[in-house]
N, C-alpha and C positions, 0 to 999 in steps of 0.2 A: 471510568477506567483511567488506571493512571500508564501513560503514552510508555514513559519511559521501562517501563517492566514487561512488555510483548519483548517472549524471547530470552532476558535476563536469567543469568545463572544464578540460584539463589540456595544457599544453603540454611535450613532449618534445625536448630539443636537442641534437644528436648521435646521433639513432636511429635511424640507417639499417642502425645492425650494434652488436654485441657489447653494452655494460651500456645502452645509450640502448634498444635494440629491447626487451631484456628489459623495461625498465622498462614502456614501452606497450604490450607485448603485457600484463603482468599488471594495470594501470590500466585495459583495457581489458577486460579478463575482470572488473576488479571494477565494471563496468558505465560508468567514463567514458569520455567522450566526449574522444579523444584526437588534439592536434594534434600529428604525425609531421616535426620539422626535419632535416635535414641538407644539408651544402653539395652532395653527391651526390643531383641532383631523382630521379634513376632510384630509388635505395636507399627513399629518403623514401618515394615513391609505394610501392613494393613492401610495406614494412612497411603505411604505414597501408592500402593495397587488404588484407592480411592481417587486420587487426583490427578492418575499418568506421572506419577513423579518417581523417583530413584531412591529405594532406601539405601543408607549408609549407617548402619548401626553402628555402637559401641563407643569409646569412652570422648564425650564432645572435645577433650583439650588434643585431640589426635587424630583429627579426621579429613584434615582440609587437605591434604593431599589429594588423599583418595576420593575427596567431594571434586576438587578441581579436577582430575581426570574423569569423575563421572560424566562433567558438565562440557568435559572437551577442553579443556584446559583453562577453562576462564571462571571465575566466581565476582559477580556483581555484586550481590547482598548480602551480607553475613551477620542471618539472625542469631547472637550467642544470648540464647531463650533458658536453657538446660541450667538447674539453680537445685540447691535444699534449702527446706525450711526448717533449717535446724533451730529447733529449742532448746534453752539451759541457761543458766547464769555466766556470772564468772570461772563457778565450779562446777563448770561441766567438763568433760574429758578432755585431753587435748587432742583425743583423736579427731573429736567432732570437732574443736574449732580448727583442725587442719583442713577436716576433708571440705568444711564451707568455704575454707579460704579459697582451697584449690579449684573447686567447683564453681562456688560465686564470684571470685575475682581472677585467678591465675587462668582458668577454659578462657575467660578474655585476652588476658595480656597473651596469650599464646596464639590463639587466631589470628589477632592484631598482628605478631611478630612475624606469621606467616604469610600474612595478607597484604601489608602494607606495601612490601617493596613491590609486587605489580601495581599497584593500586596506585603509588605516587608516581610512578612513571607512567604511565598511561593520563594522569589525571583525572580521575573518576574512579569510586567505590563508595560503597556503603555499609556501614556498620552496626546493626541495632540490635540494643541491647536491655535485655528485659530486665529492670533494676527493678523495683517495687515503691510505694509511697515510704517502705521502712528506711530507704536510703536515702530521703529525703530528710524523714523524721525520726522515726524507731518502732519500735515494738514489743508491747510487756509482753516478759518471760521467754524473747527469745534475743538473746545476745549476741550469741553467735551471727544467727541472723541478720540481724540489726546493722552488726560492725561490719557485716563483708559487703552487705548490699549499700552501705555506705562507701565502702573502696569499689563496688561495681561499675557504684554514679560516678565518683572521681574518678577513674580510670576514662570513662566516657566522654566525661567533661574535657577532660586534658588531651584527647586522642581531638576532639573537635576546634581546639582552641589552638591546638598546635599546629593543625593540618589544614583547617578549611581552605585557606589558600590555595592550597593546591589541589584541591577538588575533593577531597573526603569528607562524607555526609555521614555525620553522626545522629541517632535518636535515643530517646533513652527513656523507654516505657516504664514509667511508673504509678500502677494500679494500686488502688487498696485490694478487698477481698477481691477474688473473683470464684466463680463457683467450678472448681480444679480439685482431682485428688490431694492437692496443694492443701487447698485450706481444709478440707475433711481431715488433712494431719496434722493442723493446729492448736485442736484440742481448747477446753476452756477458753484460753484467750482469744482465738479465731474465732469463737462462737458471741464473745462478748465486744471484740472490737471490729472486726470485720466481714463478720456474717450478714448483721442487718442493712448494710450496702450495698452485700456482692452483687456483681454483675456477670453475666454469661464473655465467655474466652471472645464471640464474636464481636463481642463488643470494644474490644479490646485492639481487635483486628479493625477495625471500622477507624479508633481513634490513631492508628498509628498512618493506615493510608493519608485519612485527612492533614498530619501532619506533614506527611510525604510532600503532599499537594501542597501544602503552606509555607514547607521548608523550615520545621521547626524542629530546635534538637529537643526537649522538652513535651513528653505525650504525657497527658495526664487522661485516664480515660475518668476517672472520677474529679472533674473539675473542681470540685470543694477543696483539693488538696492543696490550691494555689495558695489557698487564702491560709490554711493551717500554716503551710511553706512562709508566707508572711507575717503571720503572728510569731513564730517560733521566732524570725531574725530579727523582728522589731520589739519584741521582750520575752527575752528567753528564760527568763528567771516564771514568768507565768505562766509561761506555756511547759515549763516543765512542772509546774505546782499543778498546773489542768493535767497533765500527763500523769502524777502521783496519784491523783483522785483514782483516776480509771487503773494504776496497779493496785490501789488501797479495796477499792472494791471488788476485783479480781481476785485479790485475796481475802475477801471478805464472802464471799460466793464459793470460797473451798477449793479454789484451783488447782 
């Protein structure tokens, strides 16, 4: 049990299935009090009826009010979970690279914008934020994807670098597959690069308390990542030639 979360206001976004549900079903085993978002009110209700928790459904970049008044006026945690996996190139619509932008990066900066002024006056909050191993690295055939969950990590990064001082704990969950209606919509490429690792959402949950417990901003629940993470800065020029392989064969496999 981690001491500090008996009690803790925690809001969840994206939880009505796969890494967001794990996440409050184990916040709330470790005794918080958990706000359940998703745009789907049915899914929301369902999880939090399952936990003792509060659902707050509908759009995660507009919810923190009504989560803070759910929780009595205080929010400790703020998991921004709720993401797409948008796939497409360059030439994909620019609707779609809006709404990932909005989604995957802006539902952050806007939490943040609502959260931080108690947060830094009090000196304590927490922020985590479900990036992926693609914001680490990348991801064939989905671009969109790739670039926001790259702006999710930085955003996180900078929220942590800028703040820790003053007591704001950043984490920034970055899994490859996990087995989520997520990657059942990734189609070919999710079948060829991240299928044969997935791991179960709990698993996910498990890696983020331990780093609760560690104090680390950095979750990787698939630990190999570290070392991709390392090959790609220490010769980038290879790791993107090993990175072409796996799009040349993707395309070769009829994608």
């Amino acid at each position: 049990m981690v001491e500090a979360m008996q009690d803790a206001g925690v809001v969840v976004t994206g939880a009505g299935g796969g890494i967001g549900a794990a996440l409050a079903r184990r916040f709330a085993a470790e005794g918080a009090r958990v706000v359940v978002n998703d745009l789907d009110g049915a899914k929301a209700k369902a999880v939090a009826d399952e936990i003792g928790g509060i659902a707050v459904p509908g759009d995660a970049s507009a919810i923190v009010g009504e989560a803070r008044e759910a929780l009595g006026g205080t929010v400790d945690v703020y998991c921004a979970n709720a993401g797409l996996a948008s796939g497409g190139s360059e030439a994909a619509p620019e609707q779609v690279w809006a709404l990932a932008w909005d989604v995957n990066v802006m539902a952050h900066v806007r939490a943040a914008h609502e959260l931080l002024p108690d947060w830094l006056e009090r000196g304590s909050g927490r922020f985590v934020s479900t990036v992926s191993a693609a914001g680490l690295l990348t991801m064939v055939g989905a671009a969109p994807y790739s670039v926001t969950k790259h702006g999710a990590y930085a955003f996180a990064e900078w929220l942590s670098l800028t703040y820790r001082h003053r007591g704001l704990k950043v984490h920034a969950i970055c899994p490859q597959g996990v087995r989520t209606d997520m990657l059942a919509g990734t189609g070919s490429a999710g079948d060829l690069v991240l299928k044969p690792t997935a791991i179960e959402p709990e698993v996910v949950a498990d890696a983020l308390f331990a780093g609760i417990e560690e104090d680390r901003f950095l979750i990787l629940p698939h630990p190999e990542v570290a070392d991709y993470y390392r090959a790609r800065a220490a010769d980038p020029d290879r790791w993107l030639t090993n990175m072409n392989h796996i799009q040349q064969k993707w395309e070769a496999d009829g994608r």
